[in-house]
N, C-alpha and C positions, 0 to 999 in steps of 0.2 A: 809322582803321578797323581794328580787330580781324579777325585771321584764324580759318579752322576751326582748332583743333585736331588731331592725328591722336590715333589710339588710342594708340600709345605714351605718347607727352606727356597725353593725358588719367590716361592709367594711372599716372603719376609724379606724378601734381598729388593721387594718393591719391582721396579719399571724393566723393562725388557732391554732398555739402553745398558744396564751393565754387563750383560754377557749372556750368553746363550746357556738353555738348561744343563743342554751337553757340554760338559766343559774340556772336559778328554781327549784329545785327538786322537780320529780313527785312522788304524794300521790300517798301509794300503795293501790290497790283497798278492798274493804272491804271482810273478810274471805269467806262470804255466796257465794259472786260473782264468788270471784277466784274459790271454790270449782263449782260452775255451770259449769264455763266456761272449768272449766277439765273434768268434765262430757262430753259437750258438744264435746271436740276435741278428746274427745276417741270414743266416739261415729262416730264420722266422719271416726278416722281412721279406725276403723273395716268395717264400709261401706263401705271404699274406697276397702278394703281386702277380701271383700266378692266378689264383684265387679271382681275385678283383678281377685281371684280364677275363677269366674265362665271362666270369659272369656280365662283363659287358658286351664278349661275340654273341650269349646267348639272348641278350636285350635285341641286339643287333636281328638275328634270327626271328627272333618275336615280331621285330617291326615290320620288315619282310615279310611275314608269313599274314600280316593282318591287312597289309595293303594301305588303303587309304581309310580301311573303316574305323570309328571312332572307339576305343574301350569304355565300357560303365561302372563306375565302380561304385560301392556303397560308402553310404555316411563311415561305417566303422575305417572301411579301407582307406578313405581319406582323411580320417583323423590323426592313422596309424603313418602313413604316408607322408600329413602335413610335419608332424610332430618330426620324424626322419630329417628332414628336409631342411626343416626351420636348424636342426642344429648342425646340420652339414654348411648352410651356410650357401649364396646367389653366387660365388666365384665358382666354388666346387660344383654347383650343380649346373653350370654351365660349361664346364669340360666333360662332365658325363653324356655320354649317349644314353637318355633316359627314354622310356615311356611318354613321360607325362613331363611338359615343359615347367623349370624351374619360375616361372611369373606363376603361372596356374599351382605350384603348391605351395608357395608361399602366400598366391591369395588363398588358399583354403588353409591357411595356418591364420591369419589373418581375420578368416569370417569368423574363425573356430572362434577364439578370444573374443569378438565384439560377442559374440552370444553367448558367452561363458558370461562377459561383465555387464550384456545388458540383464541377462538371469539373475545377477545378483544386485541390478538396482532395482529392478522388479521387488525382491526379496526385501533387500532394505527400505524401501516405500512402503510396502503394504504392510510389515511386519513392524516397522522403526527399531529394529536390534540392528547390534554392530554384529559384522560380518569380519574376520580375518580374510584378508588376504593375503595372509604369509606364501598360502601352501596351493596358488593356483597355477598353472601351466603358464601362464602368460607374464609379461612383465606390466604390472597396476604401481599405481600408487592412490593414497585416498588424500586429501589435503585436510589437515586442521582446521577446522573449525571450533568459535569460541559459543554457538548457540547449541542446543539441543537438537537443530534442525536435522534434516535427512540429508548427508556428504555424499555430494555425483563421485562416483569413481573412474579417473581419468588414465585410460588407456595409453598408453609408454612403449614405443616396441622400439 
């Protein structure tokens, strides 16, 4: 029987082409187990499904109950909401029965970011430091540059 590995000795064996850290082959769990445990995540999913249903008869309800009048919602609420949204993704949010139509939050995940990166060209003009963009909500890239100048940062969605 083959042992793990440690990180050192995986790191001396060089490239990830020669085998996985794990070298061991894992025991498969015994049948009673496996059967629980598929019990157990069907179970979860239907939860999750019960769950969801409800919460869309009570979107439904809400819409109904507001008629034709429009909701207003705050800057936080739509940030909180684009941010949702943007990671559900335009297929999913157009099978939902939502509130607030799927163009309209991802234009407000959209404005979000232009004003997230026109702030930080602002920032890098007036200031001339380099800004990271590793860690911002939105998807940037900044282009190389071989002069001292001030780098536009161009918006990637």
């Amino acid at each position: 029987m083959t042992r793990r590995l440690t990180r050192s000795e995986a790191a001396r064996r060089g490239s990830a082409a020669e085998g996985p850290i794990y070298s061991a082959a894992m025991a498969p769990l015994p049948q009673p187990l496996q059967m629980l445990l598929l019990m157990f995540a069907g179970w979860v999913n239907r939860h999750q499904l019960d769950v969801i249903e409800y919460l869309q008869e009570e979107n439904r309800v809400q819409k109904e109950r507001m008629g034709g009048r429009r909701l207003r919602f705050t800057d936080a609420e739509r940030r909180r909401l684009a941010r949702k949204a943007q990671v559900v993704g335009r297929k999913e949010l157009n099978e939902l029965e939502s509130l607030i139509t799927p163009d309209t939050l991802l234009r407000w995940y959209r404005e979000r970011c232009r004003r997230i990166i026109w702030t930080i060209r602002e920032a890098v003009s007036t200031s001339r430091t380099s800004i990271s963009v590793a860690k911002l909500p939105c998807s940037v890239k900044q282009p190389q540059s071989t002069s001292n100048d001030v780098v536009p940062i161009i918006w990637t969605m």
